[in-house]
C-alpha positions as CSV (number, residue, x, y, z in Angstrom):
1,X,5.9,28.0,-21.3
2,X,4.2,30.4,-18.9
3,X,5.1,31.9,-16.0
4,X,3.1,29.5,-13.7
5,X,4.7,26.6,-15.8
6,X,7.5,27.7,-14.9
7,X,7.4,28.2,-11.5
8,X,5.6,24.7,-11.0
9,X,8.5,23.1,-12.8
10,X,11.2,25.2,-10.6
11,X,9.0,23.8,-7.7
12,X,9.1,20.1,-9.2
13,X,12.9,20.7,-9.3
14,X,13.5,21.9,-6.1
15,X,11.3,18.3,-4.7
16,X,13.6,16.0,-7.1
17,X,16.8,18.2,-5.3
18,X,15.8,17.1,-2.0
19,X,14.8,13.6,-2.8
20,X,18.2,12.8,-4.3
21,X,19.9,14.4,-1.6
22,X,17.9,12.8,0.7
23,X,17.9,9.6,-0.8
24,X,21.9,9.6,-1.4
25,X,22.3,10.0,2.6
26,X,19.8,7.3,3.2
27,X,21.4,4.9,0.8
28,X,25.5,6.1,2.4
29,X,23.9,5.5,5.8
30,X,21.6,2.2,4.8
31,X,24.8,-0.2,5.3
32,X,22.7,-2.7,3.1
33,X,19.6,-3.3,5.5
34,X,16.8,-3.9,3.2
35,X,14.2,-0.9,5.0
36,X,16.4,1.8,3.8
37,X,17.2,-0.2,0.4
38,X,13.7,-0.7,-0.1
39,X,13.3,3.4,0.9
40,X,15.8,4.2,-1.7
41,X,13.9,2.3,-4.7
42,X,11.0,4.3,-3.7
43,X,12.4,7.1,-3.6
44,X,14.1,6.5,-7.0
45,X,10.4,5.7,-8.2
46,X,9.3,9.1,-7.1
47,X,11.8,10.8,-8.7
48,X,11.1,8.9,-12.4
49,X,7.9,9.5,-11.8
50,X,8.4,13.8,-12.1
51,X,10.8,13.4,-14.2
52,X,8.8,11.5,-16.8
53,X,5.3,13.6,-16.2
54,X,6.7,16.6,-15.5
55,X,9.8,17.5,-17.5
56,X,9.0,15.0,-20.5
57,X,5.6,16.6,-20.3
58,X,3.4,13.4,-20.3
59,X,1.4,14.6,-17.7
60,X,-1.6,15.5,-19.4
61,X,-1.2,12.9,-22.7
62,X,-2.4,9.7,-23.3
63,X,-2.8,7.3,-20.3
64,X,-0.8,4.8,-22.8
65,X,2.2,6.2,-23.0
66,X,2.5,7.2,-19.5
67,X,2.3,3.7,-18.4
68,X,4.4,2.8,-20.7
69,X,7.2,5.0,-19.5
70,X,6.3,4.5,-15.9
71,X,6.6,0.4,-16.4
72,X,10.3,0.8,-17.2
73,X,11.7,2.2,-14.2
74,X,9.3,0.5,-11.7
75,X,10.6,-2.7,-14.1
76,X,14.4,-1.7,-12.9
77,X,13.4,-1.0,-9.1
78,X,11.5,-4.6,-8.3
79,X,14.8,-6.2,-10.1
80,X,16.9,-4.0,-7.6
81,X,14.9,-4.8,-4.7
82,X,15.0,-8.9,-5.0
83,X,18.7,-8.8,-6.1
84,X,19.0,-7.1,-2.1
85,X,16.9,-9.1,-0.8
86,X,18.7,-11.7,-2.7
87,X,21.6,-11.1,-1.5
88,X,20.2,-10.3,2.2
89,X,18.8,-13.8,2.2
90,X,21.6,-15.6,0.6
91,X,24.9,-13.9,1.4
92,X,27.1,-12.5,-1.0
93,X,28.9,-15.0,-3.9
């Protein structure tokens, strides 16, 4: 790892920091509306997103297994997102 590896990896850090701080306060301040729930899953798929190019280092391999990897959380989210709007919709059982 070089130098400017590892300063771009300290700086992909440092982004991730922020968006989980920032999306922890969203979601503690969302009181289940669906705009901030639906800001939170994106903000969730940001995140997996660095993490899986950048610190699993997939960001210059094979298109394959990138998408591959990327399917799985964005999988997760949309099932998270129409379980709240689910819920939103339908009340609570």
């Amino acid at each position: 790892m070089t130098d400017a590896s590892t300063g771009k990896l300290f700086g992909t850090f440092a982004t991730l920091v922020v968006l989980a701080s920032g999306g922890a306060t969203l979601a503690a301040l969302s009181g289940g509306l669906l705009v901030p729930v639906a800001a939170v899953l994106l903000i969730a798929a940001v995140k997996a997103r660095f993490v899986i190019l950048d610190f699993m280092g997939l960001r210059s391999e094979k298109r394959g297994m990138r998408l591959a990897l990327l399917s799985w959380p964005a999988l997760f989210l949309l099932v998270a997102f129409a379980r709240s709007v689910a819920i939103a919709f339908l009340g609570a059982a």
